[in-house]
N, C-alpha and C positions, 0 to 999 in steps of 0.2 A: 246618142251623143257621138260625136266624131270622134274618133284615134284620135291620139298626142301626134302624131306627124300632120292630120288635117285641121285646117282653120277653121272656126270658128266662123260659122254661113250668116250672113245678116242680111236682113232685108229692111229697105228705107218705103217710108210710109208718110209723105206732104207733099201738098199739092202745088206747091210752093218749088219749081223746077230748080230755082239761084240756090237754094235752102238744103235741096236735097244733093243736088253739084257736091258744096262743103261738105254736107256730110260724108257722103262717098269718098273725098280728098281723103279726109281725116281716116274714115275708118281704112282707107284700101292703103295708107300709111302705117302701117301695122301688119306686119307679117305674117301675123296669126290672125288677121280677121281677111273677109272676104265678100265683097256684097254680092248674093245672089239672085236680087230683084228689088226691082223699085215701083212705087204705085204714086198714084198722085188725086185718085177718088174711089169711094164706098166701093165702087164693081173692082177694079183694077186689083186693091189691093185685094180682097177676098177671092179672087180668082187665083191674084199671082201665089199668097201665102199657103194656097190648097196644092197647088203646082211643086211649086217647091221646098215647101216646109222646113222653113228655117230655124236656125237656132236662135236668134235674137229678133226682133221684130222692131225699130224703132221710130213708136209713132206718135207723128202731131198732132194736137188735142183736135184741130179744125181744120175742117176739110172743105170743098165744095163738090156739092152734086155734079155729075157729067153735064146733066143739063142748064147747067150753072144756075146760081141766082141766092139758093138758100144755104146758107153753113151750119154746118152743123159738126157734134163735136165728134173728135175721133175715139171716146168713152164708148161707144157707142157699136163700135167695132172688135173692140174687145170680146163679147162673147160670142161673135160672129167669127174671128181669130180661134176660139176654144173649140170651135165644131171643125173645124176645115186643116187647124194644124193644131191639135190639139198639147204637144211637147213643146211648142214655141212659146220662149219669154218672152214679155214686152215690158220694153221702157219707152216712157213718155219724153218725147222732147218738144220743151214747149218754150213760147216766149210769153206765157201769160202766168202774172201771180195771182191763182184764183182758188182758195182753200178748197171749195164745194168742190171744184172738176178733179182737183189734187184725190180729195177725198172720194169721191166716185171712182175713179181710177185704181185708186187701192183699192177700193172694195168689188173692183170686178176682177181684179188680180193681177194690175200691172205691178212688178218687182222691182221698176226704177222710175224715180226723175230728175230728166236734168233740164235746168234753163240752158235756153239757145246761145245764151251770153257767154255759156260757160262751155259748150259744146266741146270748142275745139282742145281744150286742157281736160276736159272727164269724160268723153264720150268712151275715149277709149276704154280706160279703168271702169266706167258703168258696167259697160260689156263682160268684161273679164269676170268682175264681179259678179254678175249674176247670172254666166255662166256656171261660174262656179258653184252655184247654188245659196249666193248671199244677195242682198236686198243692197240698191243704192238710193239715196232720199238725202236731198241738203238738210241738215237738224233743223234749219229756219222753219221749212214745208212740213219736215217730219212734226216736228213740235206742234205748229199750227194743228196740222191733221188729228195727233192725238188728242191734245184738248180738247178739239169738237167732238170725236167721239163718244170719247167722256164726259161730257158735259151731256149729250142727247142720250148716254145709257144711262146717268143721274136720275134720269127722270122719270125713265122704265122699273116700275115695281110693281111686284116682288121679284127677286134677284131668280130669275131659272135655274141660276149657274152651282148654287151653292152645294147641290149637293157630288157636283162635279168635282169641285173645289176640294172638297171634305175627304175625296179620295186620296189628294196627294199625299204622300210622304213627306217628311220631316227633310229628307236629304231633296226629294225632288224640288221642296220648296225652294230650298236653297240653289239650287241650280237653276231655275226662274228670275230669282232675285239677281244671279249674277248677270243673265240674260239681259233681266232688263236692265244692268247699270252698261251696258251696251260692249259686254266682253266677248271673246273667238271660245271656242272649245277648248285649246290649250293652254290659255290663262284661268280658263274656270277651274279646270283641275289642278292645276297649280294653286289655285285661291284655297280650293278644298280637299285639296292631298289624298287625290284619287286621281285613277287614269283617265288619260284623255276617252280611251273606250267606253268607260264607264259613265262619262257625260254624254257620250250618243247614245248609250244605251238608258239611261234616264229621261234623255228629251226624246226620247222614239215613245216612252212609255207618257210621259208629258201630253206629247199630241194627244196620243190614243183618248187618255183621261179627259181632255180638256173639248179634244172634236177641235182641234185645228190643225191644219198643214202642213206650215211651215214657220220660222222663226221668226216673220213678220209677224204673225197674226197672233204666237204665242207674245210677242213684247205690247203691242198693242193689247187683248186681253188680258196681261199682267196689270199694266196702266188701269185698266178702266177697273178691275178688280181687287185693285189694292194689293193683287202678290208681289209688285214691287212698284218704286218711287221714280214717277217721272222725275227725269234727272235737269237739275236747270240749265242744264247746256246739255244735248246729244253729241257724242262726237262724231268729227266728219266721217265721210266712208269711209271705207280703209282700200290704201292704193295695193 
């Protein structure tokens, strides 16, 4: 992770030259961000991301081959991203609304997406965010995504999870639940009149119990597990 005096390193990933231009605009508008490489196919980008190991990755779901002809998506790169710069986020910037790629995407571990439409108003705050160590997802996409997972774990029985589940505690519970109604650390314990320390130190023990990562994948597993209530509106990111 960079000092507070260094920017925040990104690297653009479409093959799309016009596409990638604006984004550079936008991010190298920002004084705390900084692009340090651009790719525009499968080889380029995997080269340049091993080179220079950025801290944000921001990639389009579709690419083309060097040798042009066939597209294919930029999901795809993702775990090829995990071997070569293994510390780098990625957020998907995309212009296509397509639940499945959305969903694959999360589930190879990208931490954001934005549409292209929206680029130039959230690309920045995506960044920042999941620098920071939070997840950015429009509630539209995020919504969609969780459903369908829900809906395909429905179907898987008998539940593996349960006795994972059985482990929590009473307060842990409660700190999931607030999780999923899409609150920071600092309003959980304020909801639950305990220190903010004490809610990392709950969701550290959360993960452990549960076998997930990060606060995505616990809100996502909360959903499909009934330890807390898809909300019928997600709220937006937070700027």
């Amino acid at each position: 992770m960079p000092k507070a005096t260094e920017p925040i390193r990104v690297m653009l990933v479409d093959d799309d030259s016009t596409a990638r231009h604006g984004l550079k605009r936008v991010v190298s508008d920002d004084p705390k961000l900084a692009v340090v490489g651009e790719a525009g196919t499968f080889a380029e980008a995997e080269r340049v991301a091993a080179e220079v190991k950025p801290d944000i990755i921001l990639l389009d779901l579709n690419l083309e081959e060097e040798d042009g002809g066939q597209s294919l998506s930029g999901i795809e790169l993702i775990p090829k991203f995990r071997d070569v710069a293994p510390d780098s986020k990625i957020i998907i910037v995309t212009g296509v609304r397509d639940f499945e790629a959305h969903r694959q995407a999360i589930g190879h571990g990208a931490k954001g997406l934005v549409l292209k439409k929206n680029a130039i108003e959230q690309v920045g705050r995506a960044i920042h965010q999941v620098y920071g160590g939070d997840v950015w997802f429009n509630r539209t996409m995020m919504w969609e995504v969780i459903e369908g997972m829900a809906r395909a774990k429905a179907v898987k029985a008998p539940d593996p999870e349960s006795l994972k589940i059985a482990s929590l505690t009473q307060r842990e519970r409660e700190v999931i639940e607030k999780v999923g109604e899409g609150l920071k650390n600092k309003a959980i314990a304020a909801r639950l009149f305990i220190a903010e320390v004490t809610v990392r130190h709950h969701l550290t023990e959360i993960y452990s119990k549960l076998g997930v990562s990060d606060r995505l994948e616990l809100v996502i597993y909360a959903y499909i597990h009934g330890l807390a209530e898809i909300p019928k509106s997600l709220p937006e990111p937070a700027e």
